[in-house]
PyMOL Python script that loads the backbone (N, CA, C, O; Angstrom):
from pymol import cmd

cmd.read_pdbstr("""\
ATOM      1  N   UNK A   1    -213.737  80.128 -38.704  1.00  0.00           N
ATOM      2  CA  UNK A   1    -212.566  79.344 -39.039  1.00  0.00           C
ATOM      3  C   UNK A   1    -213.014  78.166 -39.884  1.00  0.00           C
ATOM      4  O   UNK A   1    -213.997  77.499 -39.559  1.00  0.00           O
ATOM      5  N   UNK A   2    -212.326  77.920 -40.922  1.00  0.00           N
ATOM      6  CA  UNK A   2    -212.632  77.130 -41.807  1.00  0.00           C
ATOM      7  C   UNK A   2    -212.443  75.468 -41.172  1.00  0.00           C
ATOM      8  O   UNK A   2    -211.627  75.652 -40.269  1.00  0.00           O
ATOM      9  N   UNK A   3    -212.683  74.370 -41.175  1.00  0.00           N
ATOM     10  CA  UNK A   3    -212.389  73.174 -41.308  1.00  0.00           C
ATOM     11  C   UNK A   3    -211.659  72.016 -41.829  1.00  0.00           C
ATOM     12  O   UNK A   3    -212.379  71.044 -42.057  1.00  0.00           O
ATOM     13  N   UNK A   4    -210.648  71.901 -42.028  1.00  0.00           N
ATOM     14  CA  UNK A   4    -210.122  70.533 -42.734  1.00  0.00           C
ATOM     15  C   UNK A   4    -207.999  71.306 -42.975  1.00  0.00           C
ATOM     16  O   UNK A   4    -207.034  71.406 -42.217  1.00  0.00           O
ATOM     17  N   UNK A   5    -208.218  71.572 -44.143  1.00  0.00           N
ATOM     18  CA  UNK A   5    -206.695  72.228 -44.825  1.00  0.00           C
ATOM     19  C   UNK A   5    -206.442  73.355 -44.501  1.00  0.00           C
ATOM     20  O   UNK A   5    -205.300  73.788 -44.650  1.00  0.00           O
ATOM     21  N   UNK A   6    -207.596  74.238 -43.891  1.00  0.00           N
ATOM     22  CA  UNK A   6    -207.468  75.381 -43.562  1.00  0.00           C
ATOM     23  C   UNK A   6    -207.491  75.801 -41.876  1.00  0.00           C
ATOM     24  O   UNK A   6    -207.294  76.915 -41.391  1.00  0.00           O
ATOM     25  N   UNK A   7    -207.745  74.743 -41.298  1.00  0.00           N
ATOM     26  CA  UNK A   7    -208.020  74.424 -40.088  1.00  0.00           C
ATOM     27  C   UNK A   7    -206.244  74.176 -39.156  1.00  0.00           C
ATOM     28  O   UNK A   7    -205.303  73.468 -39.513  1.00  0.00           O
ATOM     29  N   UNK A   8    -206.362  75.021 -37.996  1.00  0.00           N
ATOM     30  CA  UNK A   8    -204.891  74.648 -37.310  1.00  0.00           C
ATOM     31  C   UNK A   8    -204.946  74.099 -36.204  1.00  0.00           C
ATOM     32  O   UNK A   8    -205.900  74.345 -35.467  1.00  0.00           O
ATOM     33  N   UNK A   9    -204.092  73.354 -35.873  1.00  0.00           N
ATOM     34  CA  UNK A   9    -203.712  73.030 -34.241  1.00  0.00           C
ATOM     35  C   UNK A   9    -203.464  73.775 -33.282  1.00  0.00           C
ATOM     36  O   UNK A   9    -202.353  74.301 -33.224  1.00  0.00           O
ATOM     37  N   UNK A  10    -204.593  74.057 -32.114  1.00  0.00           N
ATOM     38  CA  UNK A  10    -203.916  74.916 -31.361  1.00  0.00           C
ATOM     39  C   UNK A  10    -202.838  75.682 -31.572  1.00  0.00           C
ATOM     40  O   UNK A  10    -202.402  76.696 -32.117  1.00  0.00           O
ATOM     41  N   UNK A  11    -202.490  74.319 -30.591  1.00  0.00           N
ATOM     42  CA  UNK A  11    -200.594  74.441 -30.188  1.00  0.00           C
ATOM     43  C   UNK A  11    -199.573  74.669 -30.835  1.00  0.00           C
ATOM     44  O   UNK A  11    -198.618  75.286 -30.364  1.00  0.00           O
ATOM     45  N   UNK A  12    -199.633  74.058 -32.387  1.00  0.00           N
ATOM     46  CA  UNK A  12    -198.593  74.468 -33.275  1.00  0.00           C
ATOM     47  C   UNK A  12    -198.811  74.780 -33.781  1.00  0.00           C
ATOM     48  O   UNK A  12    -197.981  74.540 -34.659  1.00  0.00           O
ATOM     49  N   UNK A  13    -199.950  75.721 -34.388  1.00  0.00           N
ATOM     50  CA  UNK A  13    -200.512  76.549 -35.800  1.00  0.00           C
ATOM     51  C   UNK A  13    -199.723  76.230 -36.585  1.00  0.00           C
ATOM     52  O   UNK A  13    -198.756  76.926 -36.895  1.00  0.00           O
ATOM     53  N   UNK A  14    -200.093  74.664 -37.245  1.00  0.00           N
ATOM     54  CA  UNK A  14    -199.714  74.361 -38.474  1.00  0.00           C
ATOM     55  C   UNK A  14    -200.884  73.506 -38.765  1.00  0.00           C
ATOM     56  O   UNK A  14    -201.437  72.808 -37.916  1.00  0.00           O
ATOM     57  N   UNK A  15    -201.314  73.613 -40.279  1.00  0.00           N
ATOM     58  CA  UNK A  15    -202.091  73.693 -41.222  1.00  0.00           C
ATOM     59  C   UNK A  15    -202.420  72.011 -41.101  1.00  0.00           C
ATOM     60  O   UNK A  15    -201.516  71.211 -41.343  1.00  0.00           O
ATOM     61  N   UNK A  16    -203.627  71.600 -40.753  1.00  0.00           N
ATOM     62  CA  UNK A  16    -204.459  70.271 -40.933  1.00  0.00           C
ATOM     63  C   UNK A  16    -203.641  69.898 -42.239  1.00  0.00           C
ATOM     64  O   UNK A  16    -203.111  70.742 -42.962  1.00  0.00           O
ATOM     65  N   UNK A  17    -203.591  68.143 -42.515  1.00  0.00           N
ATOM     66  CA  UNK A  17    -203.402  67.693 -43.028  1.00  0.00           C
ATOM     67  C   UNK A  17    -204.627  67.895 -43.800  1.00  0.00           C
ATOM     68  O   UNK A  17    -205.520  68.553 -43.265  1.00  0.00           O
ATOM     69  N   UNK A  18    -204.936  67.087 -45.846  1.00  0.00           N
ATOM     70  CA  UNK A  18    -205.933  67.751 -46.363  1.00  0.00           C
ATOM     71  C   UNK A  18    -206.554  66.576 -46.147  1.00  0.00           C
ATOM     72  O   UNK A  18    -205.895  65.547 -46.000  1.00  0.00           O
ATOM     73  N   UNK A  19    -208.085  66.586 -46.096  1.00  0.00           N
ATOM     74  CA  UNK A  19    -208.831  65.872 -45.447  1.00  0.00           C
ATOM     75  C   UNK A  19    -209.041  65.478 -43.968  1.00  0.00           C
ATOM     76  O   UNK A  19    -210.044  64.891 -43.564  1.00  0.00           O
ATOM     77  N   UNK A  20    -208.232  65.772 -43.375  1.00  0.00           N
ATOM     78  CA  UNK A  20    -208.547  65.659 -42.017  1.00  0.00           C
ATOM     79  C   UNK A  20    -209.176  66.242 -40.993  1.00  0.00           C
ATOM     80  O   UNK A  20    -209.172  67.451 -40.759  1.00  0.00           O
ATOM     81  N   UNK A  21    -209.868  65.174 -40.204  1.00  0.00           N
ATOM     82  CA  UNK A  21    -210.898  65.649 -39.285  1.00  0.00           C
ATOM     83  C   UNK A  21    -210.572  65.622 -38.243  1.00  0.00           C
ATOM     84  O   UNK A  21    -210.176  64.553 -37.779  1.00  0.00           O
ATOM     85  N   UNK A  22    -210.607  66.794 -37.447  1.00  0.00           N
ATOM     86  CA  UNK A  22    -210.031  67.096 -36.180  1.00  0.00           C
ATOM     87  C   UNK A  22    -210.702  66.626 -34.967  1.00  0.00           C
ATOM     88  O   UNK A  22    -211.561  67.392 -34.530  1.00  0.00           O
ATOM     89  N   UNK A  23    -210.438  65.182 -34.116  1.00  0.00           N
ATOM     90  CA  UNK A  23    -211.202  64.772 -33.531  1.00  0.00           C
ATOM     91  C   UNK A  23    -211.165  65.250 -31.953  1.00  0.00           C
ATOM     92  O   UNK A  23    -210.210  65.137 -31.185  1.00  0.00           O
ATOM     93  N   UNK A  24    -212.498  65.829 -31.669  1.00  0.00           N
ATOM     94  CA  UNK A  24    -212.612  66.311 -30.018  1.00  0.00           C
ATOM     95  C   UNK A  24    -211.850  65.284 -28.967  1.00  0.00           C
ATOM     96  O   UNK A  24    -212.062  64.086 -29.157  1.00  0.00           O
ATOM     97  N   UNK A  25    -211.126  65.595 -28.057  1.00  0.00           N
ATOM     98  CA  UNK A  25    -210.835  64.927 -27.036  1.00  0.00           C
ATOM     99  C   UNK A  25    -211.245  65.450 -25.691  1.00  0.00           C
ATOM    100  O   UNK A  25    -211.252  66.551 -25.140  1.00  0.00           O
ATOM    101  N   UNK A  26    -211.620  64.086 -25.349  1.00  0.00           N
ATOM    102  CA  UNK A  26    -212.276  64.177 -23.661  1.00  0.00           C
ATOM    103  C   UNK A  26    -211.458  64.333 -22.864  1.00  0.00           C
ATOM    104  O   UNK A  26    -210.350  63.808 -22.968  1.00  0.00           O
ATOM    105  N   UNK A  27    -211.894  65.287 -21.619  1.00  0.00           N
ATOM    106  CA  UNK A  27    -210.648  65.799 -20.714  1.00  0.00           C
ATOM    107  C   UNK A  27    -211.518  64.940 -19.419  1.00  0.00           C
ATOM    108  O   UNK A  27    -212.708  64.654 -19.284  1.00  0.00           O
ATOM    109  N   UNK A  28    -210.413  64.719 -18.651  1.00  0.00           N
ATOM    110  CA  UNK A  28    -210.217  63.732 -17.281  1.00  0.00           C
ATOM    111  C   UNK A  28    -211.441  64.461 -16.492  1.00  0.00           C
ATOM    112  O   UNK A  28    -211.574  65.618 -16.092  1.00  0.00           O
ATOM    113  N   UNK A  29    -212.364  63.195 -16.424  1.00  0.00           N
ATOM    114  CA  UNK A  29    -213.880  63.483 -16.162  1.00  0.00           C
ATOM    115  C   UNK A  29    -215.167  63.489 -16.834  1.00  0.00           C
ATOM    116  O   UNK A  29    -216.225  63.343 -16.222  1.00  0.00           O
ATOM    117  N   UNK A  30    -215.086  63.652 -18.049  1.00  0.00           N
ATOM    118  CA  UNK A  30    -215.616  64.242 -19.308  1.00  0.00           C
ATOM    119  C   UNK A  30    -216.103  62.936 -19.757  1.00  0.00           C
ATOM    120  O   UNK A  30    -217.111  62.843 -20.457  1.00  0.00           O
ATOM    121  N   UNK A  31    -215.280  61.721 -19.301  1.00  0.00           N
ATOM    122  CA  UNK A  31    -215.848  60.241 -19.914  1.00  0.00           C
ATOM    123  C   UNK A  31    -217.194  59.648 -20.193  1.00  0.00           C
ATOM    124  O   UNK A  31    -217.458  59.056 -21.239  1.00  0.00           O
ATOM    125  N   UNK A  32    -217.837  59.793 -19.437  1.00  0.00           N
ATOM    126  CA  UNK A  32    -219.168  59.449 -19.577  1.00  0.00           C
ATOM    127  C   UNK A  32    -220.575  60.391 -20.372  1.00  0.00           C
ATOM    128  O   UNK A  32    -221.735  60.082 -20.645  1.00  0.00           O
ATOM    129  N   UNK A  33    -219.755  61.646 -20.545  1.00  0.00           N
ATOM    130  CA  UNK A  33    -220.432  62.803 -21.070  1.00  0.00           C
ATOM    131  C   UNK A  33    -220.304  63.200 -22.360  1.00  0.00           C
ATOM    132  O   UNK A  33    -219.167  63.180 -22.831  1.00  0.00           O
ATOM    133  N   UNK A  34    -221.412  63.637 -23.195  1.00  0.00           N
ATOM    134  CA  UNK A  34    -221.015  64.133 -24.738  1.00  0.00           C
ATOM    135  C   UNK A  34    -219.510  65.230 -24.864  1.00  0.00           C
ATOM    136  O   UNK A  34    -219.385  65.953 -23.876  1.00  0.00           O
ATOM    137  N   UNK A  35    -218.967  65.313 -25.401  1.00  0.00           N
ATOM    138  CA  UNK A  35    -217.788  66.061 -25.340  1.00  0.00           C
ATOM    139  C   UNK A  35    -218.689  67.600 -25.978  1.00  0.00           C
ATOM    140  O   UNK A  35    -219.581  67.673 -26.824  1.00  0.00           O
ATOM    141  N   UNK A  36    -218.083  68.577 -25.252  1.00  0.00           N
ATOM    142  CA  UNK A  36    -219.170  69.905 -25.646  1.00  0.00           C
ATOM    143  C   UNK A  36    -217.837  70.151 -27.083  1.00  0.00           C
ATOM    144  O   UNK A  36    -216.819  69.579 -27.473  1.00  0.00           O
ATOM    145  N   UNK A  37    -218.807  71.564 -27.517  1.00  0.00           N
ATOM    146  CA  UNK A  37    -218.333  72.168 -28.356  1.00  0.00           C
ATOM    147  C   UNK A  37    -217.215  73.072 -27.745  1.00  0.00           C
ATOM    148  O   UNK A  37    -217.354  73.994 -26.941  1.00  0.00           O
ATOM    149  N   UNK A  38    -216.217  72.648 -28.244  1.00  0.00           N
ATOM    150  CA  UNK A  38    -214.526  74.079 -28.057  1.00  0.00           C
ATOM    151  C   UNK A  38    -214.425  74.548 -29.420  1.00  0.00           C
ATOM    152  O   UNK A  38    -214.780  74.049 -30.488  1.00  0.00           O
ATOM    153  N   UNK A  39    -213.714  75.895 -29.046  1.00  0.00           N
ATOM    154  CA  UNK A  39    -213.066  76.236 -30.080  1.00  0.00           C
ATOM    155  C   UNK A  39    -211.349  77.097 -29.355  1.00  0.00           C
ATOM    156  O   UNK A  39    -210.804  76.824 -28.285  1.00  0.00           O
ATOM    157  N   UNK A  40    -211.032  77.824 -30.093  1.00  0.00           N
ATOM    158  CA  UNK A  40    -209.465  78.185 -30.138  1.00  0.00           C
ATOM    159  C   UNK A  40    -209.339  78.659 -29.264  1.00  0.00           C
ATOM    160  O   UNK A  40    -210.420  79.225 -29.103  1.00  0.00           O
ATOM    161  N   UNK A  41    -208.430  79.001 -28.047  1.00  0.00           N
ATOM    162  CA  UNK A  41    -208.886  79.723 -26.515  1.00  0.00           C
ATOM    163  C   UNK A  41    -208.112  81.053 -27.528  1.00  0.00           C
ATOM    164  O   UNK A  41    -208.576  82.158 -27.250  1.00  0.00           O
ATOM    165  N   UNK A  42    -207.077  81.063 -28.577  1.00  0.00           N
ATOM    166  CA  UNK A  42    -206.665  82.158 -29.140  1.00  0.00           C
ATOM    167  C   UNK A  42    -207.030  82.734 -30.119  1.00  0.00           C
ATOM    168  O   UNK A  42    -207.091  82.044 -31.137  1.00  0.00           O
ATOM    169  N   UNK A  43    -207.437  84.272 -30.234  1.00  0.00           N
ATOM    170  CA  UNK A  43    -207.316  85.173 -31.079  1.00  0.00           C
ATOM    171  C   UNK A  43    -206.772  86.491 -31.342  1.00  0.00           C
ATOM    172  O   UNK A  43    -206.686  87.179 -30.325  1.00  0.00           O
ATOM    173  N   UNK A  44    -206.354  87.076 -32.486  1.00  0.00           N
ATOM    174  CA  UNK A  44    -206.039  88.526 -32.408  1.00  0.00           C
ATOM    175  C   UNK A  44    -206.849  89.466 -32.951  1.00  0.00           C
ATOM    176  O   UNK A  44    -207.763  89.092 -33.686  1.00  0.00           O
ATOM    177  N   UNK A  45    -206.671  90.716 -32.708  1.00  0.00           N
ATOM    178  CA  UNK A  45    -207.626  92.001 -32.659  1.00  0.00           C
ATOM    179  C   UNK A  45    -206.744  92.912 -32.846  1.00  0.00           C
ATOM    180  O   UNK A  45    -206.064  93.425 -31.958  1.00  0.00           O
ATOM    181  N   UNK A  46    -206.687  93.294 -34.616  1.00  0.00           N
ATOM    182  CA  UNK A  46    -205.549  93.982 -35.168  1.00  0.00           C
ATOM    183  C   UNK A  46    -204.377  93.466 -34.500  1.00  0.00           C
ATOM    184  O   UNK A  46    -204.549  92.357 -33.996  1.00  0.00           O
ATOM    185  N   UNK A  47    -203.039  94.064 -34.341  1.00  0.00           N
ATOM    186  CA  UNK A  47    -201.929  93.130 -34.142  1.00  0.00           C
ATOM    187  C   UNK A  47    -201.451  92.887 -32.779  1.00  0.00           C
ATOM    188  O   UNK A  47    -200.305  93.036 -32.355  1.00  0.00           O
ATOM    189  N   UNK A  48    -202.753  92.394 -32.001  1.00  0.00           N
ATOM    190  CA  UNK A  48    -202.677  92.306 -30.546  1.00  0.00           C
ATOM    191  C   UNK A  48    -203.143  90.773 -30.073  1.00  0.00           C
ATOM    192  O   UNK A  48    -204.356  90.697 -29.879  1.00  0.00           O
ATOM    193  N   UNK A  49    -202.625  89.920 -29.922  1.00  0.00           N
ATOM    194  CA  UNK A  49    -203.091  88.445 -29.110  1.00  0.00           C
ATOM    195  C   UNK A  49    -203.907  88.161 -27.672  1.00  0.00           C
ATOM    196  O   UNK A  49    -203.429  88.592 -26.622  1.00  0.00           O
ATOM    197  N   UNK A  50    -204.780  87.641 -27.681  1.00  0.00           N
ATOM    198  CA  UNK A  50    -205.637  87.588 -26.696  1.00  0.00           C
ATOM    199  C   UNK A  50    -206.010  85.846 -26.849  1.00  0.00           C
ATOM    200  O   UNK A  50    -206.350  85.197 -27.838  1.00  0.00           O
ATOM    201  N   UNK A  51    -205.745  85.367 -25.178  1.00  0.00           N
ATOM    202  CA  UNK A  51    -206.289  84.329 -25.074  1.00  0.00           C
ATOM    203  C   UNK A  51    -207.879  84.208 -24.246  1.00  0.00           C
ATOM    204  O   UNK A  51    -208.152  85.244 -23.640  1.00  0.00           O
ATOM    205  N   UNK A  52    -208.946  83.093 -24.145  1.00  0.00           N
ATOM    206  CA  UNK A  52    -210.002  83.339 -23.407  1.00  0.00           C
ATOM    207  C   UNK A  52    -210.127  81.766 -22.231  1.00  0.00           C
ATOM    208  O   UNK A  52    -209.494  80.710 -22.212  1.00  0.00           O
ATOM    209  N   UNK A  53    -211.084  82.229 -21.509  1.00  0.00           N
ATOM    210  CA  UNK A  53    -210.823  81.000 -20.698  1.00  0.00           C
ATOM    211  C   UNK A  53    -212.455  80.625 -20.506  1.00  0.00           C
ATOM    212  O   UNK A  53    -213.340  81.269 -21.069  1.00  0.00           O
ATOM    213  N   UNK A  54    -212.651  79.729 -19.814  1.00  0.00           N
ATOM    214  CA  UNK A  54    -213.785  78.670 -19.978  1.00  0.00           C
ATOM    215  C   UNK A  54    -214.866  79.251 -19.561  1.00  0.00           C
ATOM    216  O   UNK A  54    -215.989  78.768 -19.702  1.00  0.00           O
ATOM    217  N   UNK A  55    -214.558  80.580 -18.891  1.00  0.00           N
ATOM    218  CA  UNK A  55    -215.334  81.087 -18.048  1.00  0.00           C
ATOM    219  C   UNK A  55    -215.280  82.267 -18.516  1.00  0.00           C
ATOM    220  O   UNK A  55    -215.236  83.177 -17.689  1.00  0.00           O
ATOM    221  N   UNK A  56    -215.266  82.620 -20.006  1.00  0.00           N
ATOM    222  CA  UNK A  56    -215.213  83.537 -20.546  1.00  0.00           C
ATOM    223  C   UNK A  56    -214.338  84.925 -20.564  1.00  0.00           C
ATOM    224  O   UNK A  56    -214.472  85.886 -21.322  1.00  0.00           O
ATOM    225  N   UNK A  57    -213.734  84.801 -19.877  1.00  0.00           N
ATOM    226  CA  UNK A  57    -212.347  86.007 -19.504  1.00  0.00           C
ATOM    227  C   UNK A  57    -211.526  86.303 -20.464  1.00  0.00           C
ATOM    228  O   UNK A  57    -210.717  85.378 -20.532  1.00  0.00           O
ATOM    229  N   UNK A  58    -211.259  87.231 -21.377  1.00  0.00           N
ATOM    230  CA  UNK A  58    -209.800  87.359 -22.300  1.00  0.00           C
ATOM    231  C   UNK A  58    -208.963  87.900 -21.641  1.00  0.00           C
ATOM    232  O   UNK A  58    -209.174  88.579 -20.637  1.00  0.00           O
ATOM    233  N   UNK A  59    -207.714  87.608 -22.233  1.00  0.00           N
ATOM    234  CA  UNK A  59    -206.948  88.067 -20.969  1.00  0.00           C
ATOM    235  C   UNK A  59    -205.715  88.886 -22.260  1.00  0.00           C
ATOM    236  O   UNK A  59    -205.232  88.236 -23.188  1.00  0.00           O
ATOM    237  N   UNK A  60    -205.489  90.003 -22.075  1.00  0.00           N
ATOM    238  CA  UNK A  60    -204.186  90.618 -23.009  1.00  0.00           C
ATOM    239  C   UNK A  60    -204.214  91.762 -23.179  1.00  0.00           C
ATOM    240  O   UNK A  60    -205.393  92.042 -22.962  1.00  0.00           O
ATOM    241  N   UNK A  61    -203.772  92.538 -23.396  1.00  0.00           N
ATOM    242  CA  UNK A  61    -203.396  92.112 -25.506  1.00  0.00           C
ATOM    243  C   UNK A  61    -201.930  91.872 -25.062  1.00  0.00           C
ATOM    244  O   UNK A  61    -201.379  92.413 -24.103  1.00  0.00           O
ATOM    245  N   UNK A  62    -201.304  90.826 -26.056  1.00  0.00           N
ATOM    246  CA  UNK A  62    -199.944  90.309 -26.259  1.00  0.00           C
ATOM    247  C   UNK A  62    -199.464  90.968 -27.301  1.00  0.00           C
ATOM    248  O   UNK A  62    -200.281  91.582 -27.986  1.00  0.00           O
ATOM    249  N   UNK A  63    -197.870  91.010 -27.718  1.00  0.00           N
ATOM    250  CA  UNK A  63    -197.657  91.087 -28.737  1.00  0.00           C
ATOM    251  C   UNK A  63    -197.533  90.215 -29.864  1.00  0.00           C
ATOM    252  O   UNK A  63    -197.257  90.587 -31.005  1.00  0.00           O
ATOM    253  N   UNK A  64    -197.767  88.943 -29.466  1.00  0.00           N
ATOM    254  CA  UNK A  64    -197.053  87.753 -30.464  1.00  0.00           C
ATOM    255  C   UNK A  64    -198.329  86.341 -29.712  1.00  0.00           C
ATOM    256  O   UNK A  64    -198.912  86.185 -28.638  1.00  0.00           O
ATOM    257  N   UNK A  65    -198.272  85.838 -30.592  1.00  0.00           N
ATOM    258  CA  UNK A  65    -199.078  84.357 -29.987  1.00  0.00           C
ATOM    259  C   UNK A  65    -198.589  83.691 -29.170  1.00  0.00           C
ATOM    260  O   UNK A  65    -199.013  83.456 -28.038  1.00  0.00           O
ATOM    261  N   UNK A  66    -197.697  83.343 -29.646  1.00  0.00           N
ATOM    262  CA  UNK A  66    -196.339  82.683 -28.310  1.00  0.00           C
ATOM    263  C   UNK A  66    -196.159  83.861 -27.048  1.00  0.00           C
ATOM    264  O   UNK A  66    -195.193  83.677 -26.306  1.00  0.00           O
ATOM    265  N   UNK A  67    -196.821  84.763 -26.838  1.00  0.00           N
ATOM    266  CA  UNK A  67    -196.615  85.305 -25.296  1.00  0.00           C
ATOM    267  C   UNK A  67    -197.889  85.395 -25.452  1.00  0.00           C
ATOM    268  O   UNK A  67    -198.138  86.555 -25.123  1.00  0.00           O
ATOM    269  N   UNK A  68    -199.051  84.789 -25.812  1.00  0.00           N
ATOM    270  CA  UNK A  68    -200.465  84.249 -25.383  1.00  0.00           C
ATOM    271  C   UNK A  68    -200.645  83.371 -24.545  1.00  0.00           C
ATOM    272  O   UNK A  68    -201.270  83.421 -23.485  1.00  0.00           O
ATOM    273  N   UNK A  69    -199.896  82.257 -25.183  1.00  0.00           N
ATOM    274  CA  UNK A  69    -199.773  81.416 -24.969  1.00  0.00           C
ATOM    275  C   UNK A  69    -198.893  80.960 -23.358  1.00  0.00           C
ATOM    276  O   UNK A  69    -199.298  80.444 -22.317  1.00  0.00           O
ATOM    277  N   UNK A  70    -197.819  81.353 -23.722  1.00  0.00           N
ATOM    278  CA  UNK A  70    -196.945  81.853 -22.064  1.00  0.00           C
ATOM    279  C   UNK A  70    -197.930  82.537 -20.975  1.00  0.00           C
ATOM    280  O   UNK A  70    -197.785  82.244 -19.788  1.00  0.00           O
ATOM    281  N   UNK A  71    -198.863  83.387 -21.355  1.00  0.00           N
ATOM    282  CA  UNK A  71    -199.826  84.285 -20.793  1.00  0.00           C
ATOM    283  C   UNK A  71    -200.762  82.890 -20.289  1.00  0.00           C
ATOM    284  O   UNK A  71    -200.831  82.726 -19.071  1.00  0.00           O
ATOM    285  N   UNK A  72    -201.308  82.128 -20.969  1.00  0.00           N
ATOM    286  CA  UNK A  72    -202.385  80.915 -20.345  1.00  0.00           C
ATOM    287  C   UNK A  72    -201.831  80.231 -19.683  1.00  0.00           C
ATOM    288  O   UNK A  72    -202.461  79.705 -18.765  1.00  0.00           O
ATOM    289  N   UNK A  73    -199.970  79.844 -19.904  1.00  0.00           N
ATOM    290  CA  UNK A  73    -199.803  78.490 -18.721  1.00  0.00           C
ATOM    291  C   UNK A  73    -199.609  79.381 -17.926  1.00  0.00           C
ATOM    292  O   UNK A  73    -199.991  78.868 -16.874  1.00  0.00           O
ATOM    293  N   UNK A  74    -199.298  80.305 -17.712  1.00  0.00           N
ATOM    294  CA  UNK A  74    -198.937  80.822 -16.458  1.00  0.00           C
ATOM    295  C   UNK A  74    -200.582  80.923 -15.497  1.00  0.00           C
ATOM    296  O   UNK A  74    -200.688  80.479 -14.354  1.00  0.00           O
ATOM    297  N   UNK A  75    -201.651  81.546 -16.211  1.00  0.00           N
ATOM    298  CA  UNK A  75    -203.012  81.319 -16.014  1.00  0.00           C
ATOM    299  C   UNK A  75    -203.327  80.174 -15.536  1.00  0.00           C
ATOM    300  O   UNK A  75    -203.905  80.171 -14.449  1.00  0.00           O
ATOM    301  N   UNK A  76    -203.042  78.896 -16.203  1.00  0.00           N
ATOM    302  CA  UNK A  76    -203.295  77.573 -15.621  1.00  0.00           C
ATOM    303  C   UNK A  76    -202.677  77.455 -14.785  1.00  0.00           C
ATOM    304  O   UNK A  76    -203.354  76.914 -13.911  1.00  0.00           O
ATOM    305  N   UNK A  77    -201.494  77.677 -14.378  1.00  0.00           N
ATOM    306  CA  UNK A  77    -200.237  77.530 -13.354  1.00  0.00           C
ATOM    307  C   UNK A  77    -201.082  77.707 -12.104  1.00  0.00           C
ATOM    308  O   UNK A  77    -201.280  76.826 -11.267  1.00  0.00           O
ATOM    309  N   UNK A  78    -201.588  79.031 -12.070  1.00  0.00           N
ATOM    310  CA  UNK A  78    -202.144  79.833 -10.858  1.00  0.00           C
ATOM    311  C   UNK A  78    -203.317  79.156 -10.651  1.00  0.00           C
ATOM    312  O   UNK A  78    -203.427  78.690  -9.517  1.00  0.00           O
ATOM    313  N   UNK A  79    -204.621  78.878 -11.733  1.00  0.00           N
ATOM    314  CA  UNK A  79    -205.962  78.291 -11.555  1.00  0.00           C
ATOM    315  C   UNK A  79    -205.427  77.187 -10.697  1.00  0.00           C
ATOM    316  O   UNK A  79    -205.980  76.860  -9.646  1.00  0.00           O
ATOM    317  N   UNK A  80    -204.363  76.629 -11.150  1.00  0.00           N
ATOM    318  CA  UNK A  80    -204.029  74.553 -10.617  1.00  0.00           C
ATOM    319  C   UNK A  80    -204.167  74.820  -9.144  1.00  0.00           C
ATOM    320  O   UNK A  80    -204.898  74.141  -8.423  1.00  0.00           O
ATOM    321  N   UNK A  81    -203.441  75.830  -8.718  1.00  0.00           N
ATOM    322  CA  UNK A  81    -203.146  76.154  -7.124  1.00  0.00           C
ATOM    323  C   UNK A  81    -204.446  76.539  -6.103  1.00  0.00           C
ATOM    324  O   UNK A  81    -204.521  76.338  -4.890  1.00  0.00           O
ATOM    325  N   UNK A  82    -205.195  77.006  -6.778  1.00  0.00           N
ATOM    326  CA  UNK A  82    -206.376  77.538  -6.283  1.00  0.00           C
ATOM    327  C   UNK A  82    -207.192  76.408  -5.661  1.00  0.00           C
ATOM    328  O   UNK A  82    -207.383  75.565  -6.537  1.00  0.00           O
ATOM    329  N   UNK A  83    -207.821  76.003  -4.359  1.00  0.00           N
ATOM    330  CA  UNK A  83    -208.360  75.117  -3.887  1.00  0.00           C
ATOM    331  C   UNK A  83    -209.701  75.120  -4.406  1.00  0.00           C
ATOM    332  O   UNK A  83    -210.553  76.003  -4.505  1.00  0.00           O
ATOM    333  N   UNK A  84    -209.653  73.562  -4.795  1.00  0.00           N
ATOM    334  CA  UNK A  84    -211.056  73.037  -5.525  1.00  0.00           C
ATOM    335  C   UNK A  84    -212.719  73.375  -4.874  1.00  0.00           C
ATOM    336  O   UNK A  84    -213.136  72.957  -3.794  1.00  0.00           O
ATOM    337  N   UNK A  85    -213.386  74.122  -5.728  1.00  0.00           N
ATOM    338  CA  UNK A  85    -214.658  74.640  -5.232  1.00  0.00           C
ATOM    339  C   UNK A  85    -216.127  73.759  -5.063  1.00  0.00           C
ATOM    340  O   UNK A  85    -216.948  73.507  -5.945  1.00  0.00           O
ATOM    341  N   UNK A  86    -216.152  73.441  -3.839  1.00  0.00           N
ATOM    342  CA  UNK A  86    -217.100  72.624  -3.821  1.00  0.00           C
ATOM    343  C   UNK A  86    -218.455  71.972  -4.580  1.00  0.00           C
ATOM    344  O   UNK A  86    -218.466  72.887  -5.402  1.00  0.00           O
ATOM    345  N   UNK A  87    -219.218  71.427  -4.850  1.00  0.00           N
ATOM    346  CA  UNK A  87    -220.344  71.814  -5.654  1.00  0.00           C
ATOM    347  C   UNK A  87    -221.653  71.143  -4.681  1.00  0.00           C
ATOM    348  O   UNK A  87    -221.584  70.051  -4.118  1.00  0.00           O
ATOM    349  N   UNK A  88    -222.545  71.843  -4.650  1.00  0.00           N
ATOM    350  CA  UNK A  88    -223.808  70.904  -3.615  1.00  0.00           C
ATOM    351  C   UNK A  88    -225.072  71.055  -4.499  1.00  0.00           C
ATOM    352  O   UNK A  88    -226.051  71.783  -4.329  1.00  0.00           O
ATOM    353  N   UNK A  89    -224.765  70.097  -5.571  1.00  0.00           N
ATOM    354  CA  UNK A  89    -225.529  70.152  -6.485  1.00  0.00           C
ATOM    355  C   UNK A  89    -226.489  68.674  -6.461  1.00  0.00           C
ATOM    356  O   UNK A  89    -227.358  68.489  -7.313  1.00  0.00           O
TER     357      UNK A  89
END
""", "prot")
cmd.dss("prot")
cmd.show_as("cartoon", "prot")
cmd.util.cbc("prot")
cmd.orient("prot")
């Protein structure tokens, strides 16, 4: 994926302003830590939509991006509910 004018927003796949640099944001926790590398949780594979999750899972095929997308909150919906996994690190 290209960078800058050619580059989209997630959420609204619409086209970077020209010159603009898409700045990483830190998620709740993340503060004190380098922000890692993300990229798009969406892609398609011929005319089929697939989203992926952090933990590497794709989950689909959709017909349309927008029921990818419906496909992840509902994904997050369910992850939110799931009781938090300890760590004894």
């Amino acid at each position: 994926m290209a960078i800058g004018a050619a580059a989209t927003a997630e959420n609204n796949n619409k086209p970077a302003a020209e010159g603009a640099i898409m700045e990483p944001k830190q998620r709740t926790g993340e503060e004190n830590a380098p922000i890692p590398f993300r990229s798009n949780r969406f892609f398609c594979v011929g005319n089929r939509w697939y989203f992926t999750t952090r933990e590497g899972f794709d989950s689909g095929p959709y017909a349309t991006r927008e029921r990818a997308e419906t496909g992840l909150k509902r994904f997050l919906s369910v992850v939110r509910m799931l009781p938090e996994k300890k760590s004894y690190h």
